[in-house]
C-alpha positions as CSV (number, residue, x, y, z in Angstrom):
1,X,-2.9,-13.9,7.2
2,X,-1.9,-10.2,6.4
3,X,-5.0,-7.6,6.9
4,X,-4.5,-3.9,5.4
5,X,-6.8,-1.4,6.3
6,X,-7.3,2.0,4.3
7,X,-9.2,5.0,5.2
8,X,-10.4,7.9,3.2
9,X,-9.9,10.0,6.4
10,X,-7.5,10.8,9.5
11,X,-7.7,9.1,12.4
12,X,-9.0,5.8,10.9
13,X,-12.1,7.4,10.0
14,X,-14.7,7.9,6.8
15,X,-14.6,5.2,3.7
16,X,-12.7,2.3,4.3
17,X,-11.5,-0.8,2.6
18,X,-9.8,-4.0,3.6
19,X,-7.5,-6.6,2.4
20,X,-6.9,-9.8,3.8
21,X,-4.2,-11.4,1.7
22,X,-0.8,-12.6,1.7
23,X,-0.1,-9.8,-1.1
24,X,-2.2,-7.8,-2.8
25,X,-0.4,-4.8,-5.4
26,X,-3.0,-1.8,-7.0
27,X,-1.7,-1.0,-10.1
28,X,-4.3,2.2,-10.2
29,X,-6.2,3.4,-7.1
30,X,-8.8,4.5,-9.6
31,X,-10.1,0.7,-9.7
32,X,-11.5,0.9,-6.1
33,X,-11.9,4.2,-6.2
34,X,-9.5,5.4,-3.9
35,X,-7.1,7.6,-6.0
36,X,-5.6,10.6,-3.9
37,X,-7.9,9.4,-1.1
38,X,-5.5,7.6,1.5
39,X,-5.4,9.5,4.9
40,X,-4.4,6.7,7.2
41,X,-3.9,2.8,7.1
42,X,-3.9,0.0,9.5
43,X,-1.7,-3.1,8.8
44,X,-1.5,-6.1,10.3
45,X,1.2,-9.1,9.8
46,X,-1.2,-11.8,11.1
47,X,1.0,-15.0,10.4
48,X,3.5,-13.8,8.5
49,X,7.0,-12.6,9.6
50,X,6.8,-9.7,7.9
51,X,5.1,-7.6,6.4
52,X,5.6,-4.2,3.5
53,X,3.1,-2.1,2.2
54,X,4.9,0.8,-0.4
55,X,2.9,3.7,-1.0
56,X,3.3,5.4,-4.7
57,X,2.6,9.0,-5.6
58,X,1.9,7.7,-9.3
59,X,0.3,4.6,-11.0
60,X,2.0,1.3,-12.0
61,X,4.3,1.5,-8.9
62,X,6.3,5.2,-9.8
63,X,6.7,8.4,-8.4
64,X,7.9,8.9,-5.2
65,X,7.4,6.5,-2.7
66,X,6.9,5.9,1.0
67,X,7.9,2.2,3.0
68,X,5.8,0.9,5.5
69,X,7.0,-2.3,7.5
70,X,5.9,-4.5,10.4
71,X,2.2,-3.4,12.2
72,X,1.3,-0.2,11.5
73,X,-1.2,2.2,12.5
74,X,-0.3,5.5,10.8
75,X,-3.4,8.1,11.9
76,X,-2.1,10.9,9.9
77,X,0.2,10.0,6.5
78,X,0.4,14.0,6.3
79,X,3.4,13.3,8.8
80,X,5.0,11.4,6.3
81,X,4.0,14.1,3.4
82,X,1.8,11.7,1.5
83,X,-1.6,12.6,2.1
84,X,-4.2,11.7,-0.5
85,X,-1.3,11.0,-2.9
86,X,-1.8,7.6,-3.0
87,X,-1.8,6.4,-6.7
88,X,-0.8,2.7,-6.6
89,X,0.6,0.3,-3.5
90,X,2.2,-2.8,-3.3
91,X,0.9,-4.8,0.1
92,X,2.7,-8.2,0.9
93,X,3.4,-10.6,3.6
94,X,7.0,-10.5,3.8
95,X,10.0,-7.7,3.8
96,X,10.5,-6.4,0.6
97,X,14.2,-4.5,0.2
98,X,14.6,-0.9,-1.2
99,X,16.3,-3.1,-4.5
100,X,13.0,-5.1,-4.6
101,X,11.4,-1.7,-5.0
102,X,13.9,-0.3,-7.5
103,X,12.9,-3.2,-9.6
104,X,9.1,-2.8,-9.2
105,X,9.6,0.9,-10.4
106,X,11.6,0.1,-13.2
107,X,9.8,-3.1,-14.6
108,X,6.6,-1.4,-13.1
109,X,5.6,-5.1,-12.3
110,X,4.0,-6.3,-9.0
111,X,6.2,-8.9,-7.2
112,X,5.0,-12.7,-8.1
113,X,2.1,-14.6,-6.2
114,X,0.4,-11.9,-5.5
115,X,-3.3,-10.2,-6.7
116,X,-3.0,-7.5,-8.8
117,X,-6.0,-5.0,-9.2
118,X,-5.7,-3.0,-12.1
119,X,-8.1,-0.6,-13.7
């Protein structure tokens, strides 16, 4: 099974929270109190194929964005210019494409089958 891991700090370190689902998508990062607070993230595919976790500088799934695919362990998401700007994600066990995400921004809908957290 998929397994995300979030951190509150660099280097895998302070608050942390994990998922272990095929999909999970966070509408508002404010509902597990972790809005602006994503440093660095571990994902995992487990049994799946595939896996994508999008990042979104805004709630419901807008702003810019940053694509994370296959196991990841990203220490520092400064390198990537998204420290704590984490306002909603989209996790799920399989490759979503840059249309799939075009769609999620402009329906500002989570893929189907999944868990959505909202706030």
């Amino acid at each position: 099974m998929p397994r995300l891991t979030l951190f509150a700090d660099r280097n895998f370190d302070d608050r942390r929270i994990q998922f272990r689902r095929r999909g999970v998508a966070i509408r508002n990062m404010n509902a597990i109190r972790f809005n602006n607070d994503l440093s660095s993230f571990r994902s995992r595919r487990g049994d799946s194929a595939n896996v994508t976790l999008v990042l979104f500088s805004q709630t419901s799934y807008q702003g810019t964005f940053r694509v994370f695919r296959g196991d990841r362990d990203i220490a520092n998401l400064g390198n990537f210019d998204f420290n704590n700007r984490t306002s909603s994600l989209i996790f799920i066990g399989r490759n979503l494409t840059d249309a799939e995400i075009r769609d999620i921004q402009s329906s500002r809908r989570a893929p189907r089958n999944i868990v959505e957290i909202r706030e």
